[in-house]
C-alpha positions as CSV (number, residue, x, y, z in Angstrom):
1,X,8.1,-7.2,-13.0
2,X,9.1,-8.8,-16.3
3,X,6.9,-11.2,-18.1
4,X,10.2,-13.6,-17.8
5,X,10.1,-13.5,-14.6
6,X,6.6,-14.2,-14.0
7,X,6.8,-17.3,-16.4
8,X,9.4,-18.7,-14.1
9,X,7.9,-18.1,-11.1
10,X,5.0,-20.0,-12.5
11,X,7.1,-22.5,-13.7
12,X,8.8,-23.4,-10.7
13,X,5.4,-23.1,-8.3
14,X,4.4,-26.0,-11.2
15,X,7.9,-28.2,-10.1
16,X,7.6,-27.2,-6.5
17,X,4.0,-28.5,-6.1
18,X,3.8,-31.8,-3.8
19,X,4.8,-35.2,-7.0
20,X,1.7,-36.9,-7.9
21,X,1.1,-40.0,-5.7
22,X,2.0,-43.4,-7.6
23,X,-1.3,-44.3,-7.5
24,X,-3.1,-41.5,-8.2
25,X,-5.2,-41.3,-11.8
26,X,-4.4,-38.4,-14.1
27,X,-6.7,-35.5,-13.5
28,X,-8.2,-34.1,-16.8
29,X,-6.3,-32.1,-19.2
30,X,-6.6,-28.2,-19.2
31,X,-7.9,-26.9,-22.4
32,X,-6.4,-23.6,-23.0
33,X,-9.1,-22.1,-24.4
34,X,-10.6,-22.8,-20.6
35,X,-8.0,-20.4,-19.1
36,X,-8.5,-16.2,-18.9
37,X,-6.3,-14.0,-20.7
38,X,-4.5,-12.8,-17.9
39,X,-3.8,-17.0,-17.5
40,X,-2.8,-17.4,-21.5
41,X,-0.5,-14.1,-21.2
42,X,1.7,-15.0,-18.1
43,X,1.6,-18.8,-19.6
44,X,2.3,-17.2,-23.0
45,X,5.5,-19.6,-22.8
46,X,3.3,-23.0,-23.1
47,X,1.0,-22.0,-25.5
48,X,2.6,-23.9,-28.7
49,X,2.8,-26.9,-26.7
50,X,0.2,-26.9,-24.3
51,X,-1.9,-30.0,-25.4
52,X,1.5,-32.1,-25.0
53,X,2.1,-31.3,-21.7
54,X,0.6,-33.8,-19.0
55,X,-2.5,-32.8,-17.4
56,X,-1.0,-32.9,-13.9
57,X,1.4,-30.1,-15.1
58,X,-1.4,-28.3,-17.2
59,X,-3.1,-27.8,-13.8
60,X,-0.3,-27.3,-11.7
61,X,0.3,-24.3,-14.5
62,X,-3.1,-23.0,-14.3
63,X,-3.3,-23.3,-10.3
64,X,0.1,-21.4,-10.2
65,X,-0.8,-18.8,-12.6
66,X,-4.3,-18.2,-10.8
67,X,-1.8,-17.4,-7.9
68,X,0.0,-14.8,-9.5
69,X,-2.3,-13.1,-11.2
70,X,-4.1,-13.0,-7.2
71,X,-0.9,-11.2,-6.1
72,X,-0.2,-7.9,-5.1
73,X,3.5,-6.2,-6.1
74,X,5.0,-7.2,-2.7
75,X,3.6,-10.5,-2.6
76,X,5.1,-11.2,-6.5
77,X,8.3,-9.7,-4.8
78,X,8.3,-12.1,-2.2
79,X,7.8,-15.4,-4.5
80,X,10.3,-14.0,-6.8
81,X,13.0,-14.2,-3.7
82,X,11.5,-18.0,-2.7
83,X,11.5,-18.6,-6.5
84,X,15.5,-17.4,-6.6
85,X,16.2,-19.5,-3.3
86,X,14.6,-22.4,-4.9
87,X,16.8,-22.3,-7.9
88,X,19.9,-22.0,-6.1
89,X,19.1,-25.2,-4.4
90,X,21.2,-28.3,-5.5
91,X,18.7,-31.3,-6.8
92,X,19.5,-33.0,-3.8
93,X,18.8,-29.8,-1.5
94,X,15.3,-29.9,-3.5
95,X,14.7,-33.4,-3.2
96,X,15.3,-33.2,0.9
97,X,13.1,-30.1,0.5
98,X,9.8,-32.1,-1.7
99,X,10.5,-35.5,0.4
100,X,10.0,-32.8,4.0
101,X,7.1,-31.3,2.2
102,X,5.4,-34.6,1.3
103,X,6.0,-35.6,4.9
104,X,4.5,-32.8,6.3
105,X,1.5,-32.7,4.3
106,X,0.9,-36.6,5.1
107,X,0.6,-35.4,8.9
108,X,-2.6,-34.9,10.1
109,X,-3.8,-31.2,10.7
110,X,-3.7,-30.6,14.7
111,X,0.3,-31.4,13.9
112,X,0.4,-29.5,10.8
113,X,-1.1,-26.8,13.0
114,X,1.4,-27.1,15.9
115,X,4.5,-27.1,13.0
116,X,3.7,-24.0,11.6
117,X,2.5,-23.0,15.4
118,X,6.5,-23.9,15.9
119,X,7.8,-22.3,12.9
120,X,6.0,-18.7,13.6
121,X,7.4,-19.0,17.1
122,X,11.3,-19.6,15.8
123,X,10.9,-17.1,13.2
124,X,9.7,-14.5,16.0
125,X,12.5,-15.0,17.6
126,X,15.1,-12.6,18.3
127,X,18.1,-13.2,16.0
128,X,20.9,-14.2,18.4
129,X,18.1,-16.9,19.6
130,X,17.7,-18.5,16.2
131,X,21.3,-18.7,16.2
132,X,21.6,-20.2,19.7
133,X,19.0,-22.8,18.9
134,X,20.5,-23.5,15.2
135,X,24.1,-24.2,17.1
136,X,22.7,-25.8,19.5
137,X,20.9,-28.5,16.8
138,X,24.1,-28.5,15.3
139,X,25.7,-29.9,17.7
140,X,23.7,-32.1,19.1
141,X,23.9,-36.1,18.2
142,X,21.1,-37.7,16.2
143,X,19.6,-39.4,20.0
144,X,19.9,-35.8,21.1
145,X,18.0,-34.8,18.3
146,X,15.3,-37.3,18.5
147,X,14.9,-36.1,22.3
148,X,14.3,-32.9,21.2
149,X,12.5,-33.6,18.8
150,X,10.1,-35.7,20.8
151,X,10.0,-33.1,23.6
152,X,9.0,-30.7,21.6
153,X,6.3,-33.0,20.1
154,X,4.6,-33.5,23.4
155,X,4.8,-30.2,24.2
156,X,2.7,-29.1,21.3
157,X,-0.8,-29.9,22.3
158,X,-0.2,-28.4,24.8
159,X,0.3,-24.8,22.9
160,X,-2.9,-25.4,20.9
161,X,-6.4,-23.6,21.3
162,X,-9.2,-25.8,22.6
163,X,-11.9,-25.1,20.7
């Protein structure tokens, strides 16, 4: 993999991260000299202006590139396809996409659980079922929707593990 393209990844793992709340304070800046060599090398990119970028991205940077460098060749392979997707996104496909993330991370975790619970179940799918339900969604009105959606959201404790 090229060093370009494991500066962008990095780069968009940085933009993709959840916005810092309104509220919340600036964490402390990065010092570059605080990150490994494997960290300064894919970052290479920042270096000349590192201490001018906000701390919140410094860290987002150095929690990215951490990530990375943790990967193994198909794992890099597989951010590098979300990384593509990502950039062929319109801004206000990424918006909807970083306003559904933020949403989902303000949920508490028994319904985080039971979304991704949801998610591996669709994606397990067969083929020709994703595309039955996806029509069907499609077509639905937005009271149809919220039925469904509120079906589903009772049905969901029901799928979880007691512990």
């Amino acid at each position: 993999m090229s060093k370009a393209c494991a500066l962008l990844l990095v780069f968009a793992a940085a933009f993709a991260a959840p916005l810092v709340a309104q509220n919340a304070t600036e964490p402390a800046p990065v010092a570059w000299s605080s990150l490994s060599a494997e960290q300064q090398q894919t970052l290479a990119k920042f270096s000349d202006n590192w201490e001018e970028l906000p701390s919140s991205r410094q860290q987002a940077l150095a929690r990215g590139s951490q990530r990375w460098l943790s990967m193994d060749a198909p794992q890099r392979a597989k951010a590098q396809q979300r990384f593509k997707k990502w950039q062929s996104l319109t801004p206000e496909q990424r918006a909807k996409v970083r306003t559904r993330w933020q949403r989902f991370q303000q949920l508490p975790p028994e319904q985080q659980r039971a979304v991704r619970e949801n998610f591996r179940k669709y994606r397990d799918l067969p083929p020709e079922r994703r595309r039955a339900l996806e029509q069907r969604w499609q077509k639905a009105t937005p009271a149809e929707r919220g039925r469904m959606l509120e079906r589903a959201r009772q049905r969901a404790p029901e799928r979880q593990p007691t512990r």
